[in-house]
MMTF fields as JSON, N, C-alpha, C and O atoms, coordinates in Angstrom:
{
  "mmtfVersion": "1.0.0",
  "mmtfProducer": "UNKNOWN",
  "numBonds": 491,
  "numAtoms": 492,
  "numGroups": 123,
  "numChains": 1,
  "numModels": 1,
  "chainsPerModel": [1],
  "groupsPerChain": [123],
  "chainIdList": ["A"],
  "bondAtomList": [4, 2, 8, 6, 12, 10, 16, 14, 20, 18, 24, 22, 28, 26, 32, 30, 36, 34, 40, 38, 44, 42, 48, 46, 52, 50, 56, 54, 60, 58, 64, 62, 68, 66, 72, 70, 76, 74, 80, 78, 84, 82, 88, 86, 92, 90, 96, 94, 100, 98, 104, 102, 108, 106, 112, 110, 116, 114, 120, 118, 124, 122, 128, 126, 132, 130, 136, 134, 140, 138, 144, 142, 148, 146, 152, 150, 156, 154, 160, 158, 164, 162, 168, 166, 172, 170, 176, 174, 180, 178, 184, 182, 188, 186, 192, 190, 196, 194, 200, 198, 204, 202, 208, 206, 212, 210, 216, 214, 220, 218, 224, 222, 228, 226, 232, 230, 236, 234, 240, 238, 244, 242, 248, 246, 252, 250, 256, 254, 260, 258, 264, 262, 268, 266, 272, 270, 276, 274, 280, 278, 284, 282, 288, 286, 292, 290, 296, 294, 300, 298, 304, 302, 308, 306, 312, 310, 316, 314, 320, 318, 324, 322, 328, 326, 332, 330, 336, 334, 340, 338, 344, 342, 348, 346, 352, 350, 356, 354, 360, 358, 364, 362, 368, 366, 372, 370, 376, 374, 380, 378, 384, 382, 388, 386, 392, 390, 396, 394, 400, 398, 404, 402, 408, 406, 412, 410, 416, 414, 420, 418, 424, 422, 428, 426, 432, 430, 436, 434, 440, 438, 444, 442, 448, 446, 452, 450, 456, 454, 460, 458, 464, 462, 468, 466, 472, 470, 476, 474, 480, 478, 484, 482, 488, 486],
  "bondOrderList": [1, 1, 1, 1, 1, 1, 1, 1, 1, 1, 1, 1, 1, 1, 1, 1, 1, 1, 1, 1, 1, 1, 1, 1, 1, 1, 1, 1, 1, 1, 1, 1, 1, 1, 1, 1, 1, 1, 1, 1, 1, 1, 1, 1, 1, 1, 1, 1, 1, 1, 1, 1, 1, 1, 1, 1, 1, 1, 1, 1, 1, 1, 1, 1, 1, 1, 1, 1, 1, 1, 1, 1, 1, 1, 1, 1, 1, 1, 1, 1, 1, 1, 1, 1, 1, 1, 1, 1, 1, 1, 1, 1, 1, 1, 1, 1, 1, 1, 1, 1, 1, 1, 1, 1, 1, 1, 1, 1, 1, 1, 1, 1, 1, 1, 1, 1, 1, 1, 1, 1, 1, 1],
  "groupList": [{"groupName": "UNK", "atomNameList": ["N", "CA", "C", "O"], "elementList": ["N", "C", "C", "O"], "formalChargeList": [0, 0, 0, 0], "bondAtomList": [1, 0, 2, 1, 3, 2], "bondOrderList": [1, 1, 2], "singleLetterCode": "X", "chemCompType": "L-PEPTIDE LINKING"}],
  "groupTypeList": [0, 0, 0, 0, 0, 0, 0, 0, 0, 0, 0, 0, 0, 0, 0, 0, 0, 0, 0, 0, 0, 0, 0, 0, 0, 0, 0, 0, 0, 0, 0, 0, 0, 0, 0, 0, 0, 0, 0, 0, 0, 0, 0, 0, 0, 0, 0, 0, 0, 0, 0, 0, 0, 0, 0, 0, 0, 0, 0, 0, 0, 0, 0, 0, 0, 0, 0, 0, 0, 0, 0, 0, 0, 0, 0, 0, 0, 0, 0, 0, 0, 0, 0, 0, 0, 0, 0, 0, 0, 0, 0, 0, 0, 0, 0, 0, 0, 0, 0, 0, 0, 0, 0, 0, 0, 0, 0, 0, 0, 0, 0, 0, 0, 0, 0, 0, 0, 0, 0, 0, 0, 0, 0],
  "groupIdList": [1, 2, 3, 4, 5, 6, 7, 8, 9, 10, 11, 12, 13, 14, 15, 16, 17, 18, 19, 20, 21, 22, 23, 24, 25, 26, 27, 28, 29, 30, 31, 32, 33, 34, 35, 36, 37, 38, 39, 40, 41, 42, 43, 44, 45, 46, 47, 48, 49, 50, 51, 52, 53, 54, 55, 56, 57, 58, 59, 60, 61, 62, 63, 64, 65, 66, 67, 68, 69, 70, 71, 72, 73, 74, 75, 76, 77, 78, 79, 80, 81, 82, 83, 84, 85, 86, 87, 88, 89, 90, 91, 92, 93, 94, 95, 96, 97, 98, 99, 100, 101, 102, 103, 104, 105, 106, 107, 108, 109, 110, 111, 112, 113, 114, 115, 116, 117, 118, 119, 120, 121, 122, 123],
  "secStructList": [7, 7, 7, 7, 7, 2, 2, 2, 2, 2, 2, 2, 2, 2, 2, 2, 2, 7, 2, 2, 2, 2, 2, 2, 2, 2, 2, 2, 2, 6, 6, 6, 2, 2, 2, 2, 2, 2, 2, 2, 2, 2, 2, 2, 2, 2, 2, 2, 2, 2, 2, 2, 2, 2, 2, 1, 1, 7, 6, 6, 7, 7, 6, 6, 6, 2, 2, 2, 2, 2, 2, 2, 2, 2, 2, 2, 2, 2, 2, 2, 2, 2, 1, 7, 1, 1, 2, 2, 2, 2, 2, 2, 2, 2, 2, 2, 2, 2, 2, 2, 2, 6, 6, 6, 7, 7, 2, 2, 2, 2, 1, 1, 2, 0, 0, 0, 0, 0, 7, 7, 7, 7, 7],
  "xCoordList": [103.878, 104.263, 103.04, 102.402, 102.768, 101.527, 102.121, 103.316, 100.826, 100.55, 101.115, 101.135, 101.589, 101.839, 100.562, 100.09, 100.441, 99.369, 99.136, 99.919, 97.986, 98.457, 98.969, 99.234, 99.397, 100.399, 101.777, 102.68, 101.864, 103.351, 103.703, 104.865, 102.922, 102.723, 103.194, 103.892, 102.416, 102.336, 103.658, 104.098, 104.341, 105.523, 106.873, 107.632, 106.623, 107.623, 107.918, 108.973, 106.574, 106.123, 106.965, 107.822, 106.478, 107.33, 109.086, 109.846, 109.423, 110.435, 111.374, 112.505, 110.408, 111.34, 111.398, 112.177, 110.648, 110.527, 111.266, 111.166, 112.011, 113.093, 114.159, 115.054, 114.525, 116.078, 116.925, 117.748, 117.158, 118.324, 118.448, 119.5, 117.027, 117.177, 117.682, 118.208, 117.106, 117.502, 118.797, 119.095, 119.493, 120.703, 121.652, 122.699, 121.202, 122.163, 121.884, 122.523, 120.651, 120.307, 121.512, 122.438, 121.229, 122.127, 123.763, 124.451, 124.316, 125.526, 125.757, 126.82, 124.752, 125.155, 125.632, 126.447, 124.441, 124.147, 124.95, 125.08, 125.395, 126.105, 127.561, 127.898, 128.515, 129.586, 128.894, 129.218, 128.484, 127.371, 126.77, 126.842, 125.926, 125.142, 126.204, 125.943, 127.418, 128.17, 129.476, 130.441, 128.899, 129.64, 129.057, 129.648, 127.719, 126.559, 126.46, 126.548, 126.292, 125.9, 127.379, 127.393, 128.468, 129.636, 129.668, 129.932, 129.451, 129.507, 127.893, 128.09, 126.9, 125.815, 126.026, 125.129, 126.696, 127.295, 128.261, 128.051, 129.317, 130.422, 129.387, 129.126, 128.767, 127.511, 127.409, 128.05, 126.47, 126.065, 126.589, 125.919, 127.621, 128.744, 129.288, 129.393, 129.641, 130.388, 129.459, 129.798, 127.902, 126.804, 126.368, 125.605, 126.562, 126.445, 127.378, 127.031, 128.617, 129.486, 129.538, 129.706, 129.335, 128.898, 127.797, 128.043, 126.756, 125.902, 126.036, 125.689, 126.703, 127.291, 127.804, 127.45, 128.786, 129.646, 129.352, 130.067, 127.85, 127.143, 125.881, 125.458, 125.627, 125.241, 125.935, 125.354, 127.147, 128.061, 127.966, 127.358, 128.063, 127.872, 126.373, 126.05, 125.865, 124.133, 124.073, 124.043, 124.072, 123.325, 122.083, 122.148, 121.172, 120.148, 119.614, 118.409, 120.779, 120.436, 120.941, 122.163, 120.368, 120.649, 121.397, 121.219, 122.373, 122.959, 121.866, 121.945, 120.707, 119.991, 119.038, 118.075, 118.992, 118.258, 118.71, 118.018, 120.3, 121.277, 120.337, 119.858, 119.989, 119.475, 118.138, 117.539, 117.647, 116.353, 117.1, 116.818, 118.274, 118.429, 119.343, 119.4, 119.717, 120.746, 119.372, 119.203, 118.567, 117.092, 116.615, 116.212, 116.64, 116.656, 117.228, 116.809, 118.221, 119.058, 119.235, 119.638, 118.796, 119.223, 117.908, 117.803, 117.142, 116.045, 115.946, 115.443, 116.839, 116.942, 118.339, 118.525, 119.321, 119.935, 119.425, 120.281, 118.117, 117.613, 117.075, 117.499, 116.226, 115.718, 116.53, 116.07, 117.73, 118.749, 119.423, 119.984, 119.234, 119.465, 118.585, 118.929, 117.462, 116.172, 115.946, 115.846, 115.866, 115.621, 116.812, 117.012, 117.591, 119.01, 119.098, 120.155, 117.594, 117.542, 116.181, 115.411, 115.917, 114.446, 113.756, 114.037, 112.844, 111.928, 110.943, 110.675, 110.43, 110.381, 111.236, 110.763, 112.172, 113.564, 113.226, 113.086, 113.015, 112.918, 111.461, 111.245, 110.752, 109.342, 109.528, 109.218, 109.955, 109.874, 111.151, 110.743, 112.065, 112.992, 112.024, 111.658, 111.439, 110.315, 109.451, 109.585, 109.073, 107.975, 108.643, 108.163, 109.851, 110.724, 110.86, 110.373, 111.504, 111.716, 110.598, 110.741, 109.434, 108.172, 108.031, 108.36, 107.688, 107.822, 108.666, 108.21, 110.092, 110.242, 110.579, 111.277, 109.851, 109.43, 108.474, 108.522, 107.68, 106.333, 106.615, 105.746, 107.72, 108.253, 109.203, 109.647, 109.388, 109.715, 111.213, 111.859, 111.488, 112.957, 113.22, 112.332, 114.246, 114.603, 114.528, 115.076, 113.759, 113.716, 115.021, 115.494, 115.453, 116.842, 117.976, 119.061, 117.982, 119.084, 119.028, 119.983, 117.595, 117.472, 117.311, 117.298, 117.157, 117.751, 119.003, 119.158, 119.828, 121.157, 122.231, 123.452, 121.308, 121.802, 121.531, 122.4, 120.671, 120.239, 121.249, 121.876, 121.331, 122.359, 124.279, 125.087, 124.462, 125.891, 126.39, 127.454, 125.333, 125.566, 125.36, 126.047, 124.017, 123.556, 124.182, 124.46, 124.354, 124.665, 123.109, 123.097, 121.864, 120.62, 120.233, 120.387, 119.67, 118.801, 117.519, 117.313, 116.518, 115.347, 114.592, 114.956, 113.698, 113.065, 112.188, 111.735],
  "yCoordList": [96.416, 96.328, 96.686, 97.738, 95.154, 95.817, 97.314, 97.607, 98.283, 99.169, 98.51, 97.302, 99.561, 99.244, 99.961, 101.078, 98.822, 99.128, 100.057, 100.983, 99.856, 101.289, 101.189, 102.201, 99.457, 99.604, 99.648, 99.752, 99.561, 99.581, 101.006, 101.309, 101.663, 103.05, 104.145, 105.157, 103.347, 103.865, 103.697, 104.542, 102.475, 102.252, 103.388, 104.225, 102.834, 103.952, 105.257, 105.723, 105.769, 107.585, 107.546, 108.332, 106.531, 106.332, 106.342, 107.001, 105.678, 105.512, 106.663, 106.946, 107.356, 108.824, 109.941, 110.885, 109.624, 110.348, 110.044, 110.894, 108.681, 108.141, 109.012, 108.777, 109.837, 110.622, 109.925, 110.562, 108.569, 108.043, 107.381, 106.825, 107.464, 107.098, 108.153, 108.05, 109.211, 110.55, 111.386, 112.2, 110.618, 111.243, 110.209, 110.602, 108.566, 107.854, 107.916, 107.377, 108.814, 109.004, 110.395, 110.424, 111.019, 112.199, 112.261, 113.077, 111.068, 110.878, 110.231, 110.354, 109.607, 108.948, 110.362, 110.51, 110.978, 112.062, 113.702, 114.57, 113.437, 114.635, 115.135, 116.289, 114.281, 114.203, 115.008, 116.128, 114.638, 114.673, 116.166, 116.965, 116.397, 117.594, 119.032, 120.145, 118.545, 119.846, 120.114, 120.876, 119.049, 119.159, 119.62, 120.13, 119.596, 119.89, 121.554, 122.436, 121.641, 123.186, 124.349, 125.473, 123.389, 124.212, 124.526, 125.686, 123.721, 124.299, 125.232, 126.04, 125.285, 126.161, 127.042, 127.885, 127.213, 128.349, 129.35, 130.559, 128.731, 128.842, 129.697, 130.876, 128.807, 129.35, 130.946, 131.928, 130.868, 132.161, 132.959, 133.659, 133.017, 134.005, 134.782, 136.008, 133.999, 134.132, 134.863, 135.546, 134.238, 134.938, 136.041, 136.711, 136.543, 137.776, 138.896, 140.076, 138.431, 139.457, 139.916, 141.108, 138.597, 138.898, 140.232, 141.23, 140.088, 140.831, 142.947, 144.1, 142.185, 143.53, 144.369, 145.529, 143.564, 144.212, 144.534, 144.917, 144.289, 144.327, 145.891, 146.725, 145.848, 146.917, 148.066, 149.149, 147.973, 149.585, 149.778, 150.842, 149.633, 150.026, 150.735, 151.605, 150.382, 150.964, 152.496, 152.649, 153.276, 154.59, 154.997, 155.499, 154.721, 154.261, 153.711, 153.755, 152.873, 151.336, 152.057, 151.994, 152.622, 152.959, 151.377, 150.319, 151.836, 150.53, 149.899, 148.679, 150.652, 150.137, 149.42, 148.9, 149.264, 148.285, 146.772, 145.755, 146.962, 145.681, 144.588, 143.943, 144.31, 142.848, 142.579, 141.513, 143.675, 142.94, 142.368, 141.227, 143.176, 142.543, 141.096, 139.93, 141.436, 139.817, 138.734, 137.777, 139.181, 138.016, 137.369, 136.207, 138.563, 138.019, 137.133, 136.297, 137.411, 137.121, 135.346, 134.502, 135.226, 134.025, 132.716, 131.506, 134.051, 133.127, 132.38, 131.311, 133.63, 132.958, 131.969, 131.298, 131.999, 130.551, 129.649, 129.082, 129.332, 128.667, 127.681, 126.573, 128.368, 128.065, 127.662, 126.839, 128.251, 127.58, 126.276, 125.436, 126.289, 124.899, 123.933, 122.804, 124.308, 122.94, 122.66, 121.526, 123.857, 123.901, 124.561, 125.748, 123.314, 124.127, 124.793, 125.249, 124.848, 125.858, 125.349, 124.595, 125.848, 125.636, 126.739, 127.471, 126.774, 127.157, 127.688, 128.878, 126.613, 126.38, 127.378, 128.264, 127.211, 127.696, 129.297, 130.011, 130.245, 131.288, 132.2, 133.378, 131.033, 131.687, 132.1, 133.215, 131.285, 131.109, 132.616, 133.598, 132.533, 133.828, 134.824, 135.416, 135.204, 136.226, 135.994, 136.731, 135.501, 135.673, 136.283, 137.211, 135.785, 136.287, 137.911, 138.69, 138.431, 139.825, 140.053, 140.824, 139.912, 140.865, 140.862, 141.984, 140.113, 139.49, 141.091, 141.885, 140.823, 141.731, 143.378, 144.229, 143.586, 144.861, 145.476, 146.525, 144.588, 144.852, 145.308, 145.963, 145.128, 145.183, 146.854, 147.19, 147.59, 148.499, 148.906, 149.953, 147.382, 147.409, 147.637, 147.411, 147.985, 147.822, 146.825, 145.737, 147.186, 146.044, 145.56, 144.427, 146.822, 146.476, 146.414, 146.552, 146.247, 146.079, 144.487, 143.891, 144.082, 142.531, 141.822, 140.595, 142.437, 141.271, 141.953, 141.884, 142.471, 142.515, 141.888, 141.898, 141.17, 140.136, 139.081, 138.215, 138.815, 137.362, 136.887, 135.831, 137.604, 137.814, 137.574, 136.755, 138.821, 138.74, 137.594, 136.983, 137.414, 136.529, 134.768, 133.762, 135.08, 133.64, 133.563, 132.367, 133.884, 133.834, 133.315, 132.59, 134.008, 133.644, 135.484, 136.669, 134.626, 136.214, 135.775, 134.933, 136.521, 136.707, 138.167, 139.337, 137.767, 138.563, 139.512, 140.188],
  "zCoordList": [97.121, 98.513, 99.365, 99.346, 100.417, 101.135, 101.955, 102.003, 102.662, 103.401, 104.721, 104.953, 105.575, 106.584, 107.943, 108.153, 108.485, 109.413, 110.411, 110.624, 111.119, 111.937, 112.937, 113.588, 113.563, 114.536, 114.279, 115.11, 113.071, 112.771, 112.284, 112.015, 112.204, 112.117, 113.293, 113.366, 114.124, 115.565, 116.254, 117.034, 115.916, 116.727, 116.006, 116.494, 114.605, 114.044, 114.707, 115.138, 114.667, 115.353, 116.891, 117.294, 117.466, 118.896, 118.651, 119.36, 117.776, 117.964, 117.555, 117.95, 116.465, 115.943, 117.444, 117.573, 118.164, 118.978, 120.637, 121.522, 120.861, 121.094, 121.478, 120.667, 122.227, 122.431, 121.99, 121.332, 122.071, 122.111, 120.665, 120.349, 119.517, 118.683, 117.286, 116.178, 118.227, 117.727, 117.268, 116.394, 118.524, 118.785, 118.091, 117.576, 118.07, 117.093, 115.29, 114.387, 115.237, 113.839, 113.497, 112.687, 114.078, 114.06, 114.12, 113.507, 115.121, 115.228, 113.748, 113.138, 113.308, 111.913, 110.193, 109.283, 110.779, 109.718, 109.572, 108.709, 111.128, 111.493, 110.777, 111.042, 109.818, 109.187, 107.728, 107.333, 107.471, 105.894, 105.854, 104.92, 107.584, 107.625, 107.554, 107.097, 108.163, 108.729, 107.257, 107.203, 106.174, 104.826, 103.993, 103.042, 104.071, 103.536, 103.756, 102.903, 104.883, 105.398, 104.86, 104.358, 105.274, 104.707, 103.476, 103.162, 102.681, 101.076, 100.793, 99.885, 101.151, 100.807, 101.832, 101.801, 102.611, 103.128, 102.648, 102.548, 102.368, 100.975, 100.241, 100.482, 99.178, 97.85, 98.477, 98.1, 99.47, 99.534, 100.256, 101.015, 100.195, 100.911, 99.867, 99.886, 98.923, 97.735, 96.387, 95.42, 96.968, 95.854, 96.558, 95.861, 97.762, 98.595, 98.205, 98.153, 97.927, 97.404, 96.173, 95.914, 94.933, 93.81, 93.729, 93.053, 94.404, 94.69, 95.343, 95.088, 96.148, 96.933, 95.695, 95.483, 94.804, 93.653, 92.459, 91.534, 92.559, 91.448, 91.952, 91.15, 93.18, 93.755, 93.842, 93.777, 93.985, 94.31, 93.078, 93.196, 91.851, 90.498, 90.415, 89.606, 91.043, 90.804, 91.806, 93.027, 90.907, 91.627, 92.575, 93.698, 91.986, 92.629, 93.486, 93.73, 94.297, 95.466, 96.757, 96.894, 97.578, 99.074, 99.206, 98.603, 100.383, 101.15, 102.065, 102.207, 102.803, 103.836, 102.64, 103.205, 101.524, 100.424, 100.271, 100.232, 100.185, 100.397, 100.63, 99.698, 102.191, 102.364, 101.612, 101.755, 100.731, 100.048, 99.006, 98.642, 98.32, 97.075, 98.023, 97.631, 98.802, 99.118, 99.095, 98.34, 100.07, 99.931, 98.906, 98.959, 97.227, 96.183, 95.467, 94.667, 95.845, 95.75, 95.952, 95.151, 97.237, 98.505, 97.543, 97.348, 97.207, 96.435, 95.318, 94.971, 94.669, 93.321, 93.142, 92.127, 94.353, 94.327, 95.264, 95.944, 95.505, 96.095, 94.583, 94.255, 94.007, 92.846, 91.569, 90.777, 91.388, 90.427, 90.884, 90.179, 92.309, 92.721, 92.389, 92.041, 92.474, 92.261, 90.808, 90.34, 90.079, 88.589, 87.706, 87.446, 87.304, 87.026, 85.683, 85.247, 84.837, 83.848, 83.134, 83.729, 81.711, 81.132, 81.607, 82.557, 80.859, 80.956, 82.053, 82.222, 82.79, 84.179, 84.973, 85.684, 84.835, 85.762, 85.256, 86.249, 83.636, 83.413, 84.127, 84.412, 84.196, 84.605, 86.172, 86.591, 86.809, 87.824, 88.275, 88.895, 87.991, 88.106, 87.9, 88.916, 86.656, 86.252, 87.726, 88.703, 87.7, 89.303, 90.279, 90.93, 90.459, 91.526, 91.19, 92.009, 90.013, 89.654, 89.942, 90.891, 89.777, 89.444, 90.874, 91.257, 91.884, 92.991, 94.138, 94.961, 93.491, 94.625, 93.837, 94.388, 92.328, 91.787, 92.793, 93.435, 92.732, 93.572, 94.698, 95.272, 95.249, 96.813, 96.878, 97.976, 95.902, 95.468, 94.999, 95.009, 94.526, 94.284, 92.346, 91.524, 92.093, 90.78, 90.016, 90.193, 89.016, 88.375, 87.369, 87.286, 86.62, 86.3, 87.162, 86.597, 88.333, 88.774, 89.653, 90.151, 89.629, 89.83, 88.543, 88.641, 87.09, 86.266, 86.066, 84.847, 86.472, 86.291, 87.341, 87.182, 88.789, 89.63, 88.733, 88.834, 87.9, 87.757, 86.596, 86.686, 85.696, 84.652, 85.114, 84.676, 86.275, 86.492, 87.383, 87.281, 88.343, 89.446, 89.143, 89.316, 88.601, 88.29, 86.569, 86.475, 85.896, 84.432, 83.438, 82.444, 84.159, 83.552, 82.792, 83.089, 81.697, 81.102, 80.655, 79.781, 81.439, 81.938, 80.795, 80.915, 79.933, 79.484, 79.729, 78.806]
}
């Protein structure tokens, strides 16, 4: 497929930038977006509490700690979404633990989110 030139380039750019082309791209996408957002909203509402309930068991975890582990949290179902397991998917969790160890959080009690919440075990 030839390249497209640079006036046809140019017009495209104009046209994304269009209010009115904007707003009928959106009226199109807007059913999809607000079904979309509801269920990964859902997800992490539901992986927030998992979380929460997996924290009151931990001695150790001040409540004003909560939103780091929820962040970890937020991350590592960010990432089980893209890479839904392998290898890949284990390393990358490991980065994350070490990630927010470093940040001065527990390390057993973020592979014991990754384990209860996500159903992953991380070496």
């Amino acid at each position: 497929m030839p390249r497209k030139g640079a006036d046809e380039r140019a017009s495209n750019y104009a046209l994304k930038l269009d209010p009115e082309h904007i707003k009928q791209i959106l009226e199109q996408r807007k059913t999809a977006m607000i079904g979309k957002q509801g269920y990964k909203t859902g997800n992490l509402a539901e992986i927030e509490d998992l979380v929460k309930a997996t924290l009151a068991d931990e001695e150790d975890v001040t409540v004003i700690e909560y939103p780091y582990y929820y962040d970890f949290a937020r991350q590592v179902y960010r990432l089980h979404s893209r890479l839904p397991g392998g290898t890949a998917h284990d390393k990358e969790i490991r980065i994350l633990v070490d990630t927010w160890t470093a940040r001065k959080l527990n390390e057993a009690t973020l592979l014991r989110i990754v384990k209860e919440v996500f159903g992953a075990t991380i070496a």
